[in-house]
Phi, psi and omega in degrees: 000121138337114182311114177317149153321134176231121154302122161258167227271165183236100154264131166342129199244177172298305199241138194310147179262344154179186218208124176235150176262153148208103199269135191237019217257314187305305150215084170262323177283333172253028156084359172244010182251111182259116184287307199294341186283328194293329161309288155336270194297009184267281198320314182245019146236018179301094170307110165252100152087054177076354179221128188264139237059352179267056180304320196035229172257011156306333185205130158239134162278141178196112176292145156225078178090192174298056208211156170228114178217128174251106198246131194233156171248337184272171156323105132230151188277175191296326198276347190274353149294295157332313203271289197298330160291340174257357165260325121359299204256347192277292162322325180269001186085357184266027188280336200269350165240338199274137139234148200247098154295106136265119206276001180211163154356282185237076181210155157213145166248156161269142168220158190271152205282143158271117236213067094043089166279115182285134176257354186306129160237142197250145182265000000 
């Protein structure tokens, strides 16, 4: 007879399976960006084992300066950090100038969209 599909249960390991940065400092230094709201919202919409907000010792959030580091013990994947910041910056009205970089492995930055000023003067 055939095992039912079984979840299997993710228990916290000793030691972190990785550690992601997500640097806000460009905009933050210009006043449109709030890192403490952004933290909040991470702490209750992190998903652990399908239920969100309940992190426990699977995953810490923790600010340091214009910074974020999400240091986790279970699988999750890197993008699914990406998809929760953009979803952020979408809720708060800031998709249309914030992009989500990564500029290393285990980093990701917001930087503002380059916005190209035309100097043409039309007659």
């Amino acid at each position: 007879m055939p095992v039912a599909n079984q979840k299997k249960k993710v228990t916290a390991s000793s030691k972190p399976l990785k550690k992601i940065v997500i640097d806000y400092s460009k905009p933050a230094n210009d006043g449109v960006f709030d890192g403490a709201a952004f933290e909040k919202f991470l702490h209750d919409r992190f998903k652990v084992d399908g239920r969100p907000g309940q992190l426990g010792d699977s995953v810490k959030i923790v600010k340091n300066g214009n910074t974020i580091i999400v240091t986790y013990y279970v699988p999750i994947a890197k993008t699914y950090l990406k998809y929760l910041t953009k979803k952020y910056l979408k809720k708060n009205e800031l998709r249309d100038w914030i992009r989500v970089v990564a500029p290393s492995k285990d980093k990701y930055e917001l930087r503002f969209y380059n916005v190209e000023k035309e100097d043409d003067e039309e007659d």
